[in-house]
C-alpha positions in Angstrom: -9.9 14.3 -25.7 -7.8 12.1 -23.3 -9.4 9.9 -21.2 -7.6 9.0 -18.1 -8.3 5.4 -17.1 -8.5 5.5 -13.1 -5.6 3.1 -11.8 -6.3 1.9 -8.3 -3.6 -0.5 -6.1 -4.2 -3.7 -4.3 -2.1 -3.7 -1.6 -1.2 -6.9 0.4 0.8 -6.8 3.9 3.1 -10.3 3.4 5.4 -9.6 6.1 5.2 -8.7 10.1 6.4 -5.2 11.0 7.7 -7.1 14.2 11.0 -5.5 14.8 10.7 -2.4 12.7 10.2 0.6 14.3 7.1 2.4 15.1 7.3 4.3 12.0 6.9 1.6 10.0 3.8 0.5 11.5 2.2 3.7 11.6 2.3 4.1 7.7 0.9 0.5 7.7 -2.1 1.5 9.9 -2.4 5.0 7.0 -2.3 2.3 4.7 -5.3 0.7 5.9 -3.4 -2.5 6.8 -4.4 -4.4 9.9 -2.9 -7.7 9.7 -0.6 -10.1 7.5 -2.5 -10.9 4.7 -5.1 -8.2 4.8 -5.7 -6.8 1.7 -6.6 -3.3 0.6 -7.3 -0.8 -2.8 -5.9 2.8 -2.8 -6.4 4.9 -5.6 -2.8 5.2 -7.2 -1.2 9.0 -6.0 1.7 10.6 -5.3 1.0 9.9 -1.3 0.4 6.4 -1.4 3.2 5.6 -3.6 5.7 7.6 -1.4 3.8 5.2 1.4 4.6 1.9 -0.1 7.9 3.2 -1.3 9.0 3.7 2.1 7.9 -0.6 3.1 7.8 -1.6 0.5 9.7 -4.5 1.6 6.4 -5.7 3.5 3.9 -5.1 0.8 2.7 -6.5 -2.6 1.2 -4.2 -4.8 -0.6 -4.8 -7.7 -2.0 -2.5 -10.2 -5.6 -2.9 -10.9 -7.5 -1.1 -13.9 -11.3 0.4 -13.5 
């Protein structure tokens, strides 16, 4: 049998969403995200990828094995 190691993302807001529009903030706030530098862990799926994908330009994202 397979075993399916469970993958969980750290996410990290680095940048303001000042100036972006309220879209962008909104899938911050689904995120979990509250403030630069506020860091949380997602399990890794389809829906939060397509999240980060979408700012990923104000995120770091690391990869974090259980």
């Amino acid at each position: 049998m397979n075993k399916k190691t469970n993958v969980t993302l750290r996410i990290t807001q680095i940048k303001s969403p000042i100036g972006y529009r309220q879209r962008t903030w909104k899938t911050l706030e689904a995120l979990g995200l509250k403030r630069m530098h506020h860091t949380v862990e997602q399990s890794d799926n389809p829906a939060i990828r397509g999240m980060i994908k979408s700012i990923e330009h104000l995120l770091k994202v690391e990869e974090v094995k259980d």
